[in-house]
N, C-alpha and C positions, 0 to 999 in steps of 0.2 A: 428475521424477526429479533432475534438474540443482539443482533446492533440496534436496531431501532429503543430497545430498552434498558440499553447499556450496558449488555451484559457481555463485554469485549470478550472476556476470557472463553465464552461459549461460542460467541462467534467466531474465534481466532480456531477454534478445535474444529466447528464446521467448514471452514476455509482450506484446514489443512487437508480433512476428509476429502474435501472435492480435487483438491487439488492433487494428491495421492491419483484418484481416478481421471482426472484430467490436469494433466500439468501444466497448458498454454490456456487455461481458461484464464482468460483477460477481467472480465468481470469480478474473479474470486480474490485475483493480482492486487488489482484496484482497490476493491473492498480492504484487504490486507493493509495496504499501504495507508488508508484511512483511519483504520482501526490505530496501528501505529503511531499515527500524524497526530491523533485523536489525545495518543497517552502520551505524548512528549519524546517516543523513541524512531527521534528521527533520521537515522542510520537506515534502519529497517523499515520507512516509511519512505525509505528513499531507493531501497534496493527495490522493494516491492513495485513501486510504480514506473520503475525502471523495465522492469521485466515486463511487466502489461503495455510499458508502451511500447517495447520492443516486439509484440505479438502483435498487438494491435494501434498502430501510429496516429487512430485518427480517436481518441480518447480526448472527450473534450475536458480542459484543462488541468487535465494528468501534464503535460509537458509547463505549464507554467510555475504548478507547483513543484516537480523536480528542480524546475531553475531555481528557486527562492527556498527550496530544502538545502539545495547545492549552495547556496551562499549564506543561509546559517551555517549549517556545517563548517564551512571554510574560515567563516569570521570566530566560530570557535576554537579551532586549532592551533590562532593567530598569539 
């Protein structure tokens, strides 16, 4: 609910909660990495969806946007 009305910082708190109690929850990963993608810190929007799709591979278009996280990134560094 807390993301639906932009209220990132309360969302990012209840992500961490769950994810405390469950650490491979893919779903919370996800959200995470959006939340991040959402505020421009794409570092941590890129580890995040890294990790959910390393739990769970068949996330649909979590692997597209690591690729296109991964090549701002890199065209940054440049």
């Amino acid at each position: 609910m807390n993301f639906l009305i932009g209220d990132f910082a309360s969302s990012v708190d209840d992500i961490k909660r769950t994810l405390a109690l469950e650490p491979r929850h893919f779903g919370a990963l996800s959200g995470l990495g959006m939340i991040y993608d959402r505020v421009g810190e794409k570092s941590g929007a890129l580890k995040a969806f890294e990790k959910a799709l390393k739990i769970n591979p068949h996330l649909p278009g979590v692997r597209e946007r690591i690729e296109q996280l991964t090549k701002d990134l890199s065209s940054r560094r440049i």
